[in-house]
N, C-alpha and C positions, 0 to 999 in steps of 0.2 A: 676811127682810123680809116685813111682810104687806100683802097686799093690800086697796086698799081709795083711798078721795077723800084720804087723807093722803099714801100715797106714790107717789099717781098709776099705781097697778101693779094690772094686770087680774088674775095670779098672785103666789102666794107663792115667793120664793126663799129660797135659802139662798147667802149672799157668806158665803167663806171664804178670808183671806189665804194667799198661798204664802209662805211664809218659812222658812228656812235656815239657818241659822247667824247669825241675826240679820240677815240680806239680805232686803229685800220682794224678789220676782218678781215677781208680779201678784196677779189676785183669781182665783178658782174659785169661777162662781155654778151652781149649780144650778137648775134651772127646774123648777117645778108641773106636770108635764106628758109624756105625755097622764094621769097617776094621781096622786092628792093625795098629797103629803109623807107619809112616814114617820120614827115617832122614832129607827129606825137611819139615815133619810139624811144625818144631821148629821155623824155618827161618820164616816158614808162617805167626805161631802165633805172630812171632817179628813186621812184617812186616803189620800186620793188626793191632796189640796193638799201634805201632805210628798212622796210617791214623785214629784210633779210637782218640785220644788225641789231634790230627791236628784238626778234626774235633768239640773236643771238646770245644778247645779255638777259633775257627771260631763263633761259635754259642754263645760263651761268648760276645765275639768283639759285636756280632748284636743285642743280648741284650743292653749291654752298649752304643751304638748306639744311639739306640730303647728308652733306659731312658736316654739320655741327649737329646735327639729329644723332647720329652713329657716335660723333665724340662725347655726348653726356651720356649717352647708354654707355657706348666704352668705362665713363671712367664711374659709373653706378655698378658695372659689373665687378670693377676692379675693388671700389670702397667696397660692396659686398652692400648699398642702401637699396632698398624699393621695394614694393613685393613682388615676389617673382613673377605674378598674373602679369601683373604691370608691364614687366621686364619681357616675358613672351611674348606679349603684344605687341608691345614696340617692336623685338624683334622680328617679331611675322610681318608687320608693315612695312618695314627696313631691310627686308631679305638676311635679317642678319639668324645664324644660328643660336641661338642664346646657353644652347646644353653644351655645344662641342668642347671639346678636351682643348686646349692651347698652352703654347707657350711661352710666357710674358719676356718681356724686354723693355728694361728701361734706361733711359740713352742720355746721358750727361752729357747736353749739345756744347760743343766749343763755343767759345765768345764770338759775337761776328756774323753766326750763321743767319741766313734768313730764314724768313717766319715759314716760306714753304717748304722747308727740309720735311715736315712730317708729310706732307704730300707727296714727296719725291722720294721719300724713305717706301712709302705705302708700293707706291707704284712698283719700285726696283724690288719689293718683297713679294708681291702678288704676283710679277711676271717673271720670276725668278723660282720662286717657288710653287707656284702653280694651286695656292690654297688662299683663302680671306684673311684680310690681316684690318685690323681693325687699329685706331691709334686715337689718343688723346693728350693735351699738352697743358701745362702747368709751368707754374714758375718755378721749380725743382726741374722738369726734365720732362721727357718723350717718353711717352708709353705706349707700345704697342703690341695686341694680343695677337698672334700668329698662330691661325686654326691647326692642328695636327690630325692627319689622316689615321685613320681605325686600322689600315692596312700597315702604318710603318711603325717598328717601335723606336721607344724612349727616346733613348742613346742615339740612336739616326739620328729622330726628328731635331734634337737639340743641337747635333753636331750641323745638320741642314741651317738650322736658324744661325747660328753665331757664321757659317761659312756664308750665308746671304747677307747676314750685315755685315762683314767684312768687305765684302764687295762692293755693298751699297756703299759704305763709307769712302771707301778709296775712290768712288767717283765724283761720289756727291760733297763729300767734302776738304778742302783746302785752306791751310795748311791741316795735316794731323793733327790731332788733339780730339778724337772724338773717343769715350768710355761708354762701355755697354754691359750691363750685366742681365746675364738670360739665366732666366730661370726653368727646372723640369718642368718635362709636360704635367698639367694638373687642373683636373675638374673646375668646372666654374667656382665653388664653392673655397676653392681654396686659391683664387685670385688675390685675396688680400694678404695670405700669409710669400704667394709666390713675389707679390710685389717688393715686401721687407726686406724678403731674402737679397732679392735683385739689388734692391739700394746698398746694403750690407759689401754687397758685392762692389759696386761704382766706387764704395766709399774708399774701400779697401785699395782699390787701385789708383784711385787718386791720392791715397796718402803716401803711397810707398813705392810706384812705378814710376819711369821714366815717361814724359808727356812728347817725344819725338815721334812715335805711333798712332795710329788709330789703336785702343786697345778695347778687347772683347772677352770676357772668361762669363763661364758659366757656375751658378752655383755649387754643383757637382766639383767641379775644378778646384774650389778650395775647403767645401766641405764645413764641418761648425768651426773647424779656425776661422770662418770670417766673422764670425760675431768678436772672438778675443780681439783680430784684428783692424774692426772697422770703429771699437768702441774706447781701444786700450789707447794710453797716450803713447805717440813715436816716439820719443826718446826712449822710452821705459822700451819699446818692445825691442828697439835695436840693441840696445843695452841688454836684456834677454835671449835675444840670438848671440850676442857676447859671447855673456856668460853660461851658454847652455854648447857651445862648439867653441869657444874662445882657445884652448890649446890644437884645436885643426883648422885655426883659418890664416895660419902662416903662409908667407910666401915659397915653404917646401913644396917643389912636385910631388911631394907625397901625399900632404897633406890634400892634394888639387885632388888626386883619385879617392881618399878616403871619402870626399866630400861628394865626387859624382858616384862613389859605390852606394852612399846610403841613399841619396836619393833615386838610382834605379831601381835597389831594394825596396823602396816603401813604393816606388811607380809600379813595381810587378807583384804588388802581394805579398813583399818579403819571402820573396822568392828567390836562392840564390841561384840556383839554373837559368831564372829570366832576365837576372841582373847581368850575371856572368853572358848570357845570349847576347844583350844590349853594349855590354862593356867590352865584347870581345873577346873575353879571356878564361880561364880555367874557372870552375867554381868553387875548387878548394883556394883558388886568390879571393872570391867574394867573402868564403870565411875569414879568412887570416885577416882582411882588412877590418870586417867587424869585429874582431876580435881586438886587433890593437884601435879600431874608434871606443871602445869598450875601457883601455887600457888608459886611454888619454883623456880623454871626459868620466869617465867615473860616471858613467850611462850604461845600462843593460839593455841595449833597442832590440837585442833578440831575444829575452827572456821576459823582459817588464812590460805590461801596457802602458802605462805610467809614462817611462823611459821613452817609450815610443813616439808618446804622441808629444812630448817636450822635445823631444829631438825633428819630430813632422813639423811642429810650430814653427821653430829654429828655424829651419831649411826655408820654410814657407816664406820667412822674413827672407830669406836671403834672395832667393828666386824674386820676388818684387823687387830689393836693389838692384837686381843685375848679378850678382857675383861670377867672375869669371870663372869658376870653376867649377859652376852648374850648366848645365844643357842649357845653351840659347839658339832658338832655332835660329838653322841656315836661311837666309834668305834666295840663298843658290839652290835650297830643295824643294822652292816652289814649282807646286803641280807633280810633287811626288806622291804626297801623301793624299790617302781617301778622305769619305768625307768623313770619318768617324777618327780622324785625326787633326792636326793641327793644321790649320790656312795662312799662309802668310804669304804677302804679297810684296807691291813694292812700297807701298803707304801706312799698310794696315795691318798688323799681327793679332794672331788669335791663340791664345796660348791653351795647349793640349791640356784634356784633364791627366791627373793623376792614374800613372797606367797607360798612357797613349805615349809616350816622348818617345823618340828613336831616333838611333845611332847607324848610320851607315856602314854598309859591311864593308868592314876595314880600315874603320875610322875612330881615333880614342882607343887604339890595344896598346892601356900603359904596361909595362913589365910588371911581373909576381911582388907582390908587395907595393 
């Protein structure tokens, strides 16, 4: 390029593209300076812009290396194969921690996406959360193990990972339809059982949720109902939420608050003080209403375990349809709640565990009865 009132440039350069195998890199310019151009600089600049490009897909090769090295150790820690010597070694070569505590996710990619989403998953996890996140891919789904710090417990760290991939997903992927089921934090050893779980989990929400979301629950959030529900046939279990609440799922408002009292009830420990906190209202109303849900289903949910956990099922089905008269979060309360609550965005919903949901003060106070 010369210098001069046309290209605004005090010296002459020389711009020479880096390209490779038909890949631009960048430019390689050379500068005027401190000695005026010679007719070998040109050749020079050619000549260093390939060894620049050589170099740069060397360094590509040893990453791609370097992540399919991590992804069979990833998914050996996860099967629970090798022996361990084995697995430390690698580890020690790989920088990878092989003991650390983690906690698993496994990502039911939508149709469509491309092949780099676990790369771009890794990234937005590692820079978001500030710990090693490790992934491996199969023709089921995305697995990646997300190291957990000694300093933060459980509950955090899981409420941390499902709010990261929420996040990741609303960027990274378009339209929604991405499933994620995350599992407690737990030792390496119990990788393979955390994996089950997780799947348990996907399955569950792809049987019975609405696919307009990014959707994220963790196994905590549903507890061993996901086993009845990821294995049971759907007819048979909707028919069982039927018939286990079928005289309170009219379209009476009354029936609307019996149905949100027992589900704050089992959210707070069957607790009617914490229900009655979340509902607004008296806690001799939390009574009265299980009293008459008691009256109308011919269920004991305060006296029976039995009862209880057939009426938790019930509800659990319902909460995956949608039912309108169960807590769906606001999408207006986004960035209210912590992280040890529910994340919902404008793409992506994360649905609270059991015991986290909340009701705004002054919001949902049906009358006595």
């Amino acid at each position: 390029m010369s210098a001069g009132p046309a290209t605004d440039l005090v010296r002459r350069k020389i711009v020479t593209p880096i390209v490779e195998r038909g890949e631009l890199f960048g430019w390689l310019v050379l500068d005027e300076h401190p000695t005026p151009l010679r007719p070998t600089d040109e050749y020079t600049a050619a000549r260093s812009a390939r060894r620049i490009g050589s170099q740069f897909l060397i360094q590509r090769r040893i990453a791609r290396v370097a992540w399919n090295a991590k992804s069979a150790l990833t998914r050996q820690l996860v099967d629970g194969t090798g022996v361990q010597e084995d697995l430390a070694a690698s580890g020690e070569y790989l920088g990878v921690n092989t003991e650390a505590r983690r906690v698993l996710v496994f990502v039911q990619v939508p149709d469509g996406e491309t092949e780099d989403l676990d790369h771009a998953m890794v990234e937005h996890l590692e820079n978001s959360l500030g710990v090693e996140v490790l992934s491996t891919r199969g023709s089921e789904g995305l697995l990646l193990l997300v190291e957990s710090s000694d300093d933060v417990g459980s509950v955090v760290a899981v409420s941390r990972v499902k709010t990261a991939v929420a996040q990741a997903a609303a960027e990274l992927c378009q339209p929604p339809g991405l499933i994620a089921g995350v599992s407690s934090v737990c030792e390496p050893a119990a990788f393979s059982r955390a994996h089950r779980e997780a799947r348990e989990v996907v399955k569950c929400m792809d049987r019975f949720s609405e696919r307009s979301t990014h959707r994220i629950l963790s196994v905590d959030d549903l507890g061993p109902a996901r086993v009845f529900l990821a294995n049971g046939d759907v007819a048979a279990l909707r028919h069982y939420a039927d018939d286990v609440l079928g005289p309170i799922l009219g379209d009476d408002p009354g029936c609307a608050d019996l149905l949100r009292t027992l589900q704050c009830w089992f959210d707070t420990g069957r607790s009617p003080r914490g229900a009655a906190n979340q509902l607004g209202v008296h806690e001799n109303t939390v009574r009265l209403r299980l009293s008459r849900v008691r009256a109308m289903i011919g269920l004991d949910v305060v006296g029976t375990a039995a009862d209880q956990l057939s009426v938790q099922t019930a509800l659990l089905v319902l909460r995956f349809q949608g039912h309108p008269a169960l807590v769906v979060l606001d999408r207006s309360e986004e960035g209210e709640m912590g992280l040890d609550h529910a994340v919902v965005d404008r793409t992506c919903t994360v649905v609270s565990p059991p015991g986290c949901d909340r009701v705004r003060p002054g919001a949902n106070r049906p009358n006595l009865g």
